[in-house]
N, C-alpha and C positions, 0 to 999 in steps of 0.2 A: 619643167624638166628639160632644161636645154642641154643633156646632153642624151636625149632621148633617140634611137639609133645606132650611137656608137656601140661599137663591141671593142672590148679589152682584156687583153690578154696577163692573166700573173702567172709567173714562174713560181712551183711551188718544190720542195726538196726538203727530206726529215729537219730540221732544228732551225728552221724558217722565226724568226722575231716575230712573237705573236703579233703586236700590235703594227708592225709595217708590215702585213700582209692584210691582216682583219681590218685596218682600220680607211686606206684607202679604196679598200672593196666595197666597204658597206659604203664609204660617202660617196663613192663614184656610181653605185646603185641608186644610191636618194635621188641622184642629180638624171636618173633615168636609162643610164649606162647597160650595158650586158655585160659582167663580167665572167669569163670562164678560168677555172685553175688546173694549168694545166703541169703536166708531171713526168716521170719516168715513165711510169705507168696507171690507166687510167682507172678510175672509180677504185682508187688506193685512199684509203686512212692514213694522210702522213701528220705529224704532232710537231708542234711548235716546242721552243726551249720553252716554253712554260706549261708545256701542256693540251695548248688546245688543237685541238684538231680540226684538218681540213679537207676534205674529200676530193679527189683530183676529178675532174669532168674529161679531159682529156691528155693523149699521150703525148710528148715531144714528137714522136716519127709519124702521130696523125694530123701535125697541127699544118693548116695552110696559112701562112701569115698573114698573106695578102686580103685575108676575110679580115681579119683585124685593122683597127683606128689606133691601138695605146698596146705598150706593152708595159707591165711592172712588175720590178726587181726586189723583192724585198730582201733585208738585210738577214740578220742572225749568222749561224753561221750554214746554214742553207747552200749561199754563195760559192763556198770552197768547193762544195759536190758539184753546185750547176755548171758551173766553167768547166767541167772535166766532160760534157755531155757535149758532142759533134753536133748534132739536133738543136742545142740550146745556142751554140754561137752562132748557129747557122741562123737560127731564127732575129736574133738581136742585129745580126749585121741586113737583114735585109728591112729590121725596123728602120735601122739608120741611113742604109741607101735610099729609101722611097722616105725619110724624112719626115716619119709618122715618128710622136712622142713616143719617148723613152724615159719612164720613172725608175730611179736608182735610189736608196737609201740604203746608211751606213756603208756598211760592207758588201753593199751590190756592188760595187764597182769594180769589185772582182773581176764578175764577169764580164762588165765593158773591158776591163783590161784585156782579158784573154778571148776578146773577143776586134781585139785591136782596133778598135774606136774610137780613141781618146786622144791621140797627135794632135795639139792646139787647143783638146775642146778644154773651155772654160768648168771648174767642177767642183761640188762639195764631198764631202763624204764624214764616216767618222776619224777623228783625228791618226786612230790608230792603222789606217793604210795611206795616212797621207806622204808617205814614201813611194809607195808601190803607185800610185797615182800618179805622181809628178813622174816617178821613172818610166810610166807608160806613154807619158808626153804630154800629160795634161798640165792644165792651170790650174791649183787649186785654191781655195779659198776656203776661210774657217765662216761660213756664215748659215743660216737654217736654211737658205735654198737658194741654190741656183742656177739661171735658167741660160741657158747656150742653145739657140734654134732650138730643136726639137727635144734635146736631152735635159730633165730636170733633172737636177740629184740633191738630197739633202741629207744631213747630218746624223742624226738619231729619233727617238721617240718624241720627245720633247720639241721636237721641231714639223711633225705631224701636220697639224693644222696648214701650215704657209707652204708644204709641200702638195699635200694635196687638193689644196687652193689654184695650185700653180699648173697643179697636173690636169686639174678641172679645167680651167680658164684655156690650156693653149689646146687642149680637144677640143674644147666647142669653138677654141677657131679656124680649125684645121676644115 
C-alpha cells in the first residue's frame, strides 16, 4: 500500500464524468490513499452525467488544503460550475504553489484555467478545450497523460489507466 498516508483531495460538482471521479478514487484507495470528496456543500448527493452518485464529505469553505498530499479534477461538465467557486480556485492555486500534485482530466482544465495556472505548463486534455488551453498559456499536447512537475492531466475515459498510474507514481514520490 504505498501510498498508505496520503490524503486526497477531489473536487466534486452536479454532472461530474462518472468514471473520472469514481475511477481514480477507487484505485488511489487500493494503493492505500484517503480520499475525501469535497463540494459546495457538505454530506450532499451530488449525481454524475450518468447517474451515479457521490456524497460530498466536505465543503469548499471547510476544506484546509494544506491537510492535503493530491488534489483531483475530474472532468464532465462539473468543471464549468467549479471554476465559478472563489473557494475552489483558491484551493487549486495553493495545490500549485506548494507543488503538491494536481490531477486534471478532460474538461478539468477549466478550472486550472480560471484558476490561472497554466502559463508554460505542459498539458493534455479533451481535444474540445484545446483552445481554451493554449489561450490560457499552455502547451498542449494530444496524448493520454501528461505529466509537467506536479500537474498531471489526461485526455478522456479511455485514457484512465496511464492517468491514474501517473497520478499514483508522483504521490508516492512526493
Amino acid at each position: 500500500m504505498r501510498l498508505k498516508g496520503k490524503k486526497v483531495l477531489a473536487l466534486l460538482e452536479e454532472d461530474f464524468e462518472d468514471l473520472e471521479l469514481w475511477y481514480p478514487v477507487l484505485r488511489l484507495q487500493e494503493e492505500g490513499a484517503v480520499v475525501d470528496l469535497a463540494a459546495l456543500e457538505a454530506d450532499k448527493v451530488y449525481k454524475g452525467k450518468y447517474g451515479v452518485p457521490a456524497k460530498s464529505d466536505v465543503s469548499f469553505s471547510n476544506i484546509e488544503a494544506s491537510q492535503y498530499d493530491a488534489l483531483l479534477v475530474p472532468g464532465g461538465w462539473a468543471p464549468d460550475k467549479l471554476r465559478r467557486y472563489d473557494d475552489v480556485l483558491a484551493i487549486v492555486r495553493h495545490f500549485d504553489q506548494t507543488k503538491k500534485t494536481i490531477g486534471q482530466i478532460c474538461h478539468a482544465g477549466w478550472v486550472l484555467i480560471s484558476a490561472d495556472i497554466l502559463k508554460g505548463v505542459n498539458v493534455t486534455s479533451t481535444p474540445g478545450i484545446k483552445d481554451d488551453m493554449t489561450n490560457a498559456g499552455a502547451n498542449w499536447f494530444n496524448e493520454a497523460v501528461v505529466v509537467d512537475g506536479h500537474i498531471i492531466s489526461s485526455r478522456r475515459p479511455p485514457d484512465l489507466p496511464f492517468y491514474v498510474k501517473a497520478v499514483a507514481d508522483h504521490l508516492a514520490g512526493q
